[in-house]
PyMOL commands that place a pseudoatom at each C-alpha (Angstrom):
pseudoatom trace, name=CA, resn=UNK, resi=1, chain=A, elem=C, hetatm=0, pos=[-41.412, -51.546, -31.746]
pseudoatom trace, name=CA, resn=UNK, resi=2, chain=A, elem=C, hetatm=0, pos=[-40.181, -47.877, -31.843]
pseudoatom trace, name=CA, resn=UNK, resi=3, chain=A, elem=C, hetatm=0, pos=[-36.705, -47.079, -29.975]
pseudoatom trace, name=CA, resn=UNK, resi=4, chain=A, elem=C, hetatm=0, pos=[-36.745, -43.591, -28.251]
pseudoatom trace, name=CA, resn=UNK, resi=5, chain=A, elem=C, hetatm=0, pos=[-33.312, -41.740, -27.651]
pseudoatom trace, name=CA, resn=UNK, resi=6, chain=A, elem=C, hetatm=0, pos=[-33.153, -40.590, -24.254]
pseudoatom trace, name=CA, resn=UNK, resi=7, chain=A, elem=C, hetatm=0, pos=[-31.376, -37.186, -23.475]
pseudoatom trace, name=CA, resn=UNK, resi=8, chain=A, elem=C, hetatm=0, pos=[-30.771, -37.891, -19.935]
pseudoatom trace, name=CA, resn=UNK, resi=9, chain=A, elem=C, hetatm=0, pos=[-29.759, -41.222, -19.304]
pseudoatom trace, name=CA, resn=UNK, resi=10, chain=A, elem=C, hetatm=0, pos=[-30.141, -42.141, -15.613]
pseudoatom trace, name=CA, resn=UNK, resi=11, chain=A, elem=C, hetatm=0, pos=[-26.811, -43.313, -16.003]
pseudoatom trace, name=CA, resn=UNK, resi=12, chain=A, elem=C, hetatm=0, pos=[-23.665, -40.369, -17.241]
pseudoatom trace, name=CA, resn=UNK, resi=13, chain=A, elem=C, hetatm=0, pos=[-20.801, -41.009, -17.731]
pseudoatom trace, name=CA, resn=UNK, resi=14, chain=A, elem=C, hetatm=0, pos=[-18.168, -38.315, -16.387]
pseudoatom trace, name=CA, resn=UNK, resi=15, chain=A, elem=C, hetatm=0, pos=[-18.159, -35.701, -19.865]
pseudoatom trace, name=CA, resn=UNK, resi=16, chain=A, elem=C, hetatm=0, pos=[-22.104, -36.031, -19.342]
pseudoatom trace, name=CA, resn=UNK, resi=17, chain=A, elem=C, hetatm=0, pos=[-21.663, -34.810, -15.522]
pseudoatom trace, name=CA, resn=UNK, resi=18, chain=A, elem=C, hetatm=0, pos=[-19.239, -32.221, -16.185]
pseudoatom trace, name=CA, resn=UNK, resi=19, chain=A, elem=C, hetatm=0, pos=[-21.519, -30.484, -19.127]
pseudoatom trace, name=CA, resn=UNK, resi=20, chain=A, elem=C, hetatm=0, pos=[-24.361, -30.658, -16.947]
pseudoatom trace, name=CA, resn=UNK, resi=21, chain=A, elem=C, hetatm=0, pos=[-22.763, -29.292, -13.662]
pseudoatom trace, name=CA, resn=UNK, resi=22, chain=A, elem=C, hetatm=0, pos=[-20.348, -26.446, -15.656]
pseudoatom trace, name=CA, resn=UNK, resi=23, chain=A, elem=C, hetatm=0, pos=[-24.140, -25.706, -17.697]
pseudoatom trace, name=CA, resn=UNK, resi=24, chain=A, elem=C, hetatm=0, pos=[-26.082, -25.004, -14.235]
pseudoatom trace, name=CA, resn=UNK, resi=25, chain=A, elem=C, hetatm=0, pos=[-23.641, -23.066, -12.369]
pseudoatom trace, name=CA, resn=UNK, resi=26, chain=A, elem=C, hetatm=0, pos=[-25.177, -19.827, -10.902]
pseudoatom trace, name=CA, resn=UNK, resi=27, chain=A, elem=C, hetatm=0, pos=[-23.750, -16.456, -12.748]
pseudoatom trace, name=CA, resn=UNK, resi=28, chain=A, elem=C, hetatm=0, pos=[-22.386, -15.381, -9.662]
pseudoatom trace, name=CA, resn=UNK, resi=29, chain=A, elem=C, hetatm=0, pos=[-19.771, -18.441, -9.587]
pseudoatom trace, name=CA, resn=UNK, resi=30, chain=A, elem=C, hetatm=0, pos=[-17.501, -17.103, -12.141]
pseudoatom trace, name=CA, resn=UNK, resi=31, chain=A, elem=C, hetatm=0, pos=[-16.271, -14.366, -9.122]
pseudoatom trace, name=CA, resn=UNK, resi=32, chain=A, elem=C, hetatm=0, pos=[-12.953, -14.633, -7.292]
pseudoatom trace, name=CA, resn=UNK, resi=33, chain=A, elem=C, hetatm=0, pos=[-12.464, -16.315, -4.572]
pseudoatom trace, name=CA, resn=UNK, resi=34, chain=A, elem=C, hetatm=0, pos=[-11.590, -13.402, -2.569]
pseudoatom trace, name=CA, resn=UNK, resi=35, chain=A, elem=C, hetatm=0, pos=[-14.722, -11.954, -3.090]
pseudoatom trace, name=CA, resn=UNK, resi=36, chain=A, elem=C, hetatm=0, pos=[-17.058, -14.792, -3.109]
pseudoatom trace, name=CA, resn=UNK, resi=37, chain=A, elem=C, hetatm=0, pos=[-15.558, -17.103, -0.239]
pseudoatom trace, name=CA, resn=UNK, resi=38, chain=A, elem=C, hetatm=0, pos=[-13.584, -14.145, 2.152]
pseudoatom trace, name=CA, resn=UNK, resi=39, chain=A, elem=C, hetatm=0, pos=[-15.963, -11.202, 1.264]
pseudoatom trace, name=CA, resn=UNK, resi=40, chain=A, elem=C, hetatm=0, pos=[-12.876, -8.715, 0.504]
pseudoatom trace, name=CA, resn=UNK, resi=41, chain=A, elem=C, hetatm=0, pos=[-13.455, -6.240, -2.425]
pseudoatom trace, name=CA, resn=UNK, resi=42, chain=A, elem=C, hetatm=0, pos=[-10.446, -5.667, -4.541]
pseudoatom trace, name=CA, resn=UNK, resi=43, chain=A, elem=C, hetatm=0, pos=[-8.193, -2.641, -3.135]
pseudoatom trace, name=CA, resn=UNK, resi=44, chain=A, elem=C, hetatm=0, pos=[-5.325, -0.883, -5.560]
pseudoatom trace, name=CA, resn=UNK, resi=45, chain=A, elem=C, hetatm=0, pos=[-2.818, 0.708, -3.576]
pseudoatom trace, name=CA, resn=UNK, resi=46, chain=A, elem=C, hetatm=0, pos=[-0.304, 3.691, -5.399]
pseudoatom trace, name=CA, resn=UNK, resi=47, chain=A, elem=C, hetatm=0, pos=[2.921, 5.033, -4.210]
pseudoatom trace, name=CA, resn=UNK, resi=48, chain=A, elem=C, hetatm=0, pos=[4.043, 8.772, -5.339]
pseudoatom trace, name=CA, resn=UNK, resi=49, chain=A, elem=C, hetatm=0, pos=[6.503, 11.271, -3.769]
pseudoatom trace, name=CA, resn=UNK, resi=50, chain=A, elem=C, hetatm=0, pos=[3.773, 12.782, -1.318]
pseudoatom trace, name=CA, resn=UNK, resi=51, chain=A, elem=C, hetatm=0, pos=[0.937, 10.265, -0.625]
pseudoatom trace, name=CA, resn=UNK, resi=52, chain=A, elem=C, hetatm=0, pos=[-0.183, 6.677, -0.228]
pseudoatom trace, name=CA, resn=UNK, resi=53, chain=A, elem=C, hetatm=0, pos=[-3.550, 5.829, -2.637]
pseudoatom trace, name=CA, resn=UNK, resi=54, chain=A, elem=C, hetatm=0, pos=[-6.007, 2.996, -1.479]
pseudoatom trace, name=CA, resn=UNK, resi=55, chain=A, elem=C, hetatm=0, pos=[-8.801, 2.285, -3.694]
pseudoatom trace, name=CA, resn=UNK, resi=56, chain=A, elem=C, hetatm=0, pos=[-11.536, -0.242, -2.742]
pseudoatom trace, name=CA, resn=UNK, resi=57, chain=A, elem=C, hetatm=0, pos=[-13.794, -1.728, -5.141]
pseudoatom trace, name=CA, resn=UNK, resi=58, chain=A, elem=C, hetatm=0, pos=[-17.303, -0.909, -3.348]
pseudoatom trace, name=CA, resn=UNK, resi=59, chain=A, elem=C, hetatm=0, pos=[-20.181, -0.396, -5.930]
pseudoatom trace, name=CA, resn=UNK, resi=60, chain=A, elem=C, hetatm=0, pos=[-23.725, -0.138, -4.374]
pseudoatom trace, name=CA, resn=UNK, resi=61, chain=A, elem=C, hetatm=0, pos=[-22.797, 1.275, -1.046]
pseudoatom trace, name=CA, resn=UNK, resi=62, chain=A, elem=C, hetatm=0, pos=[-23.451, 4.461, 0.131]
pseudoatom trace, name=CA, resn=UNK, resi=63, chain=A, elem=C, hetatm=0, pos=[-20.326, 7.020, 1.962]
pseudoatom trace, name=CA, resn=UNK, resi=64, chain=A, elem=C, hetatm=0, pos=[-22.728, 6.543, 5.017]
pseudoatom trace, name=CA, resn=UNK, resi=65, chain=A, elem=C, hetatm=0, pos=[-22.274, 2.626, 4.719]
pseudoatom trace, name=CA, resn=UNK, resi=66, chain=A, elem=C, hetatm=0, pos=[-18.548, 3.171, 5.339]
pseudoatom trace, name=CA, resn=UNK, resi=67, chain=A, elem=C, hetatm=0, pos=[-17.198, 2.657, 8.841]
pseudoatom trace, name=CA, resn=UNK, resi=68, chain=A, elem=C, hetatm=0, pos=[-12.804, 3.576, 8.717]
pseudoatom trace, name=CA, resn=UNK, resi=69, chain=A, elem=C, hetatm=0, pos=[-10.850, 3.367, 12.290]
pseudoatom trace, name=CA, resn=UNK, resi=70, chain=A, elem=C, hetatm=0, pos=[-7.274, 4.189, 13.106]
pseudoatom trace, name=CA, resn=UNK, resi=71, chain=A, elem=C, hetatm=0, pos=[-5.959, 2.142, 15.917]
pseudoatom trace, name=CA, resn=UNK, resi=72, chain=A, elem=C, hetatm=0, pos=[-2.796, 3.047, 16.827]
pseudoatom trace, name=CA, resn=UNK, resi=73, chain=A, elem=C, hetatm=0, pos=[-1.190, 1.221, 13.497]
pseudoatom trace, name=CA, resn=UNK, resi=74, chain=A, elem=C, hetatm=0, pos=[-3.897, -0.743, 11.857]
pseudoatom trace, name=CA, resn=UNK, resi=75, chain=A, elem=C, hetatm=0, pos=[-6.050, 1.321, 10.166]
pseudoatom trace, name=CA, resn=UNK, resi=76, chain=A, elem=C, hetatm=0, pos=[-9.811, -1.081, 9.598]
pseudoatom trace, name=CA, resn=UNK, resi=77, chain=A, elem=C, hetatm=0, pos=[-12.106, -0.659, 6.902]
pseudoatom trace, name=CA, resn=UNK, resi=78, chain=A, elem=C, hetatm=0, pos=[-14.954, -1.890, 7.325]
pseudoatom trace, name=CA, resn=UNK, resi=79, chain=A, elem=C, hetatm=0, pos=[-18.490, -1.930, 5.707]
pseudoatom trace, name=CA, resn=UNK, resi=80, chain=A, elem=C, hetatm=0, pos=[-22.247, -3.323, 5.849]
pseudoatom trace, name=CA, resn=UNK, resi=81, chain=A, elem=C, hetatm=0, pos=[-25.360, -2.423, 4.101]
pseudoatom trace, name=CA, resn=UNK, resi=82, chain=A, elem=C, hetatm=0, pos=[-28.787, -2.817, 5.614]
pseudoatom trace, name=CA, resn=UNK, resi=83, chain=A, elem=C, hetatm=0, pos=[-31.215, -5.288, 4.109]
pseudoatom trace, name=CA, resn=UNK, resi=84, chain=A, elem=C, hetatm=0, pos=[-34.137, -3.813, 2.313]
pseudoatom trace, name=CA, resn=UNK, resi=85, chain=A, elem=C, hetatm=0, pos=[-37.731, -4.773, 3.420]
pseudoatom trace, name=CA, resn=UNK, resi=86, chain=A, elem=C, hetatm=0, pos=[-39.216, -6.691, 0.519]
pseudoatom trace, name=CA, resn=UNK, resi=87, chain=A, elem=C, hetatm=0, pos=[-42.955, -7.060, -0.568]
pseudoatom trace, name=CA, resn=UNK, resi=88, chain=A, elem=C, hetatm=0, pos=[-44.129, -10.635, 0.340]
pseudoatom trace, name=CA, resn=UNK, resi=89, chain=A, elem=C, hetatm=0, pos=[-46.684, -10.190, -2.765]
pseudoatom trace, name=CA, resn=UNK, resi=90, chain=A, elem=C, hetatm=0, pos=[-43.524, -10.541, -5.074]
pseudoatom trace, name=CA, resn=UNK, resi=91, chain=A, elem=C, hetatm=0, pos=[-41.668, -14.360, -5.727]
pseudoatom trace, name=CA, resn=UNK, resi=92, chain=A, elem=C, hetatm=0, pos=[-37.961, -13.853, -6.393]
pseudoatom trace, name=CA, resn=UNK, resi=93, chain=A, elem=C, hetatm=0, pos=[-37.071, -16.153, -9.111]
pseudoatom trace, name=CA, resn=UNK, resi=94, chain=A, elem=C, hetatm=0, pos=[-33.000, -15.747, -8.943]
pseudoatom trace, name=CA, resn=UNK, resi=95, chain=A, elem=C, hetatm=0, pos=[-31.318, -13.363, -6.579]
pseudoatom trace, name=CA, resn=UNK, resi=96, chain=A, elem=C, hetatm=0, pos=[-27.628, -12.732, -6.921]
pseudoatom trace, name=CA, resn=UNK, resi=97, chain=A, elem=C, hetatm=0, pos=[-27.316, -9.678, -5.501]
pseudoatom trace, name=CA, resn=UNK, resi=98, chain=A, elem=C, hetatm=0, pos=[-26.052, -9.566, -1.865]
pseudoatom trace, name=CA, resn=UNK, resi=99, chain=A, elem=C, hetatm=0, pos=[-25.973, -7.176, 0.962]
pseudoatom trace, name=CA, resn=UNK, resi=100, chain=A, elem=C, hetatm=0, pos=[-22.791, -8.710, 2.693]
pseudoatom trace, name=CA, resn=UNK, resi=101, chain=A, elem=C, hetatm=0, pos=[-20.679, -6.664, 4.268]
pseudoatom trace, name=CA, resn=UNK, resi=102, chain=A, elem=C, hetatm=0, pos=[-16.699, -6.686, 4.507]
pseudoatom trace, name=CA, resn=UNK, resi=103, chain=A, elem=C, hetatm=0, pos=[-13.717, -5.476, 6.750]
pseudoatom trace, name=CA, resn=UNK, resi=104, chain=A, elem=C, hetatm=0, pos=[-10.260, -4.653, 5.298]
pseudoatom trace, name=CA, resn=UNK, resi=105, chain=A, elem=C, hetatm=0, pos=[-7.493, -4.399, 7.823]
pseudoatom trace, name=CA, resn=UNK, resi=106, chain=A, elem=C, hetatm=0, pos=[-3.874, -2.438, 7.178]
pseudoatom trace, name=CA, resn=UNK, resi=107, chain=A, elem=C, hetatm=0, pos=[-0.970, -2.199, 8.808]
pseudoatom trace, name=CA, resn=UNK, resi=108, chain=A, elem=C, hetatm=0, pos=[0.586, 1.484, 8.377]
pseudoatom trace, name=CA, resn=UNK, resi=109, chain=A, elem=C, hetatm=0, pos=[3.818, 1.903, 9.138]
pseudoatom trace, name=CA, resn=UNK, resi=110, chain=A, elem=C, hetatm=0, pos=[6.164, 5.124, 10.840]
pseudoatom trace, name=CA, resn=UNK, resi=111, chain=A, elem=C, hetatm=0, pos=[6.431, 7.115, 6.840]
pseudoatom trace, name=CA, resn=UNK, resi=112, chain=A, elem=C, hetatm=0, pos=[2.734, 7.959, 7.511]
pseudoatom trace, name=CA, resn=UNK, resi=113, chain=A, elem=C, hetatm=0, pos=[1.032, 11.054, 8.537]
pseudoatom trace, name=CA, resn=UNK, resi=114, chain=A, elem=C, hetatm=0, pos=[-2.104, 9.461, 10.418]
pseudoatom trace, name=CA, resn=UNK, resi=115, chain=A, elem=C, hetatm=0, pos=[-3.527, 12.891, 11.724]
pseudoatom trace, name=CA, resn=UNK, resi=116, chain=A, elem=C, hetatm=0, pos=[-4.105, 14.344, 7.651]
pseudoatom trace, name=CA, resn=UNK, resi=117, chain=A, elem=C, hetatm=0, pos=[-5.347, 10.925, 6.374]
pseudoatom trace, name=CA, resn=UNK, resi=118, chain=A, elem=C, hetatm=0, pos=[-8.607, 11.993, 3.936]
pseudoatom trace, name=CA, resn=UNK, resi=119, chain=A, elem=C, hetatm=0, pos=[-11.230, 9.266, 2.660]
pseudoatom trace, name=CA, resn=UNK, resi=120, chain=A, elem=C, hetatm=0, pos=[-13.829, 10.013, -0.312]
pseudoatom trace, name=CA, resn=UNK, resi=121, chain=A, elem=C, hetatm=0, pos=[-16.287, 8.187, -1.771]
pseudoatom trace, name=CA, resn=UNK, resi=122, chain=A, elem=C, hetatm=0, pos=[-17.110, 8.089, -5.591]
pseudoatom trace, name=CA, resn=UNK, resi=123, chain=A, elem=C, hetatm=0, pos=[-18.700, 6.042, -8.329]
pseudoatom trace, name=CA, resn=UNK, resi=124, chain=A, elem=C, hetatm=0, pos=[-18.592, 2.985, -6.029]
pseudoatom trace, name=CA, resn=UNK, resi=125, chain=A, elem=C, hetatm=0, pos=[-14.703, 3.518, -5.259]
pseudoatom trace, name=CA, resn=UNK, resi=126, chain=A, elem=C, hetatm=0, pos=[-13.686, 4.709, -1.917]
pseudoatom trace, name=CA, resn=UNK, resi=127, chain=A, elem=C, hetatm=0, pos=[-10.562, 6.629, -2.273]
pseudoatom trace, name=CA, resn=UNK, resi=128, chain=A, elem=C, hetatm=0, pos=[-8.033, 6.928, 1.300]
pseudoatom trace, name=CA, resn=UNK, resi=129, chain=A, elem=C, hetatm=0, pos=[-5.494, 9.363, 0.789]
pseudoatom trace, name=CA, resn=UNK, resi=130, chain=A, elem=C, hetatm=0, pos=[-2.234, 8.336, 3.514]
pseudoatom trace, name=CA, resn=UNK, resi=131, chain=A, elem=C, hetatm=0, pos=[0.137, 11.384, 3.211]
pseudoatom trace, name=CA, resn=UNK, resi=132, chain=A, elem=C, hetatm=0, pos=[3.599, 10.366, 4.179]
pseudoatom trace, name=CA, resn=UNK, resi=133, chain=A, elem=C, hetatm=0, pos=[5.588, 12.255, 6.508]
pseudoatom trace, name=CA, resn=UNK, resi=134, chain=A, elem=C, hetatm=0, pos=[7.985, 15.387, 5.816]
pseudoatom trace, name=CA, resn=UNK, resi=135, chain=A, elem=C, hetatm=0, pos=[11.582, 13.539, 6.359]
pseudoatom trace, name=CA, resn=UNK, resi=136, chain=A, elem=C, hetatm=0, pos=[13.739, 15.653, 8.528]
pseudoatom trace, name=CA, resn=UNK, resi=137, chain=A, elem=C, hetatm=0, pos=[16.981, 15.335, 7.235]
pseudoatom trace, name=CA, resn=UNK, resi=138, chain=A, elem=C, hetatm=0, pos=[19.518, 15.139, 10.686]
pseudoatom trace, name=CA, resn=UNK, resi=139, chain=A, elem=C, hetatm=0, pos=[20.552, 18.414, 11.255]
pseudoatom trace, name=CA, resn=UNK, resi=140, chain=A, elem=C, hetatm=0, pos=[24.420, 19.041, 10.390]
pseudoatom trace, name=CA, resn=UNK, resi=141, chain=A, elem=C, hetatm=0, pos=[26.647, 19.822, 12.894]
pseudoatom trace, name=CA, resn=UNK, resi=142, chain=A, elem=C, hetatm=0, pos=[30.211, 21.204, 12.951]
pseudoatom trace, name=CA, resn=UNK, resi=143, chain=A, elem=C, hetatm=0, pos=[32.527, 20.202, 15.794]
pseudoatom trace, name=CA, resn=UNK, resi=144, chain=A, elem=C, hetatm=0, pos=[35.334, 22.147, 16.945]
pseudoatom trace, name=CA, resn=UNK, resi=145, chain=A, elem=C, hetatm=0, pos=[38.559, 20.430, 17.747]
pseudoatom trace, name=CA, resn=UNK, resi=146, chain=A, elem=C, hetatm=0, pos=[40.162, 21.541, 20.778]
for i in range(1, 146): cmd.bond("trace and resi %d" % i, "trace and resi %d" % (i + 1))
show_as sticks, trace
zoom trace
């Protein structure tokens, strides 16, 4: 009688399950949540004297993708890619790639000049430029005492 070792025993104990499981998780797991679950791409914002900087993490889209709207105080940026057609003669083995689109929604308060904001897009970063406004300092006024 010969004994064979079996690599997978119908019955694992819980290391077993956890090596398998953490082994077979798809590439694409390892994202953040915000991204994976909420479809929001990372944004940097910057403060200097003169301007406000957003920067959104957007690789793969195009400026023509790119949909921004100023409404009254919320300023919305939003995205969404078309699908491409694909050839039926071709079997996708993995696909982790994904045409999902997002919207990004901001809150801008009275220090911004809404009427100069500027947007460019660049080596998948879209760039919004929020000037602030020229403070007026209150005009001085000397009062005569009768």
């Amino acid at each position: 009688m010969t004994f064979v070792k079996v690599n997978n025993p119908p019955v694992r104990n819980f290391d077993g399950l956890m090596k398998d499981i953490f082994n077979e998780i798809p590439a694409s797991f390892g994202k953040t949540f915000r991204e994976d679950v909420l479809g929001f791409p990372p944004v940097n914002i910057t403060e200097n004297a003169k301007v406000y900087q957003l920067e959104v993490a957007a690789p793969g889209l195009e400026k023509t993708d790119f949909t921004i709207k100023l409404d009254g105080t919320l300023l919305v940026i939003s995205a969404s890619k078309k699908e491409e057609a694909t050839n039926d003669d071709v079997k996708s083995i993995r696909k982790e790639f994904s045409n999902k689109g997002f919207k990004r929604s901001f809150t801008l308060d009275e220090k911004i000049d809404a009427a100069n904001i500027a947007a460019k897009y660049e080596n998948g970063i879209l760039k919004l430029t929020l000037p602030k406004k020229e403070e007026t300092a209150p005009a001085s006024k000397e009062i005569a005492i009768q």
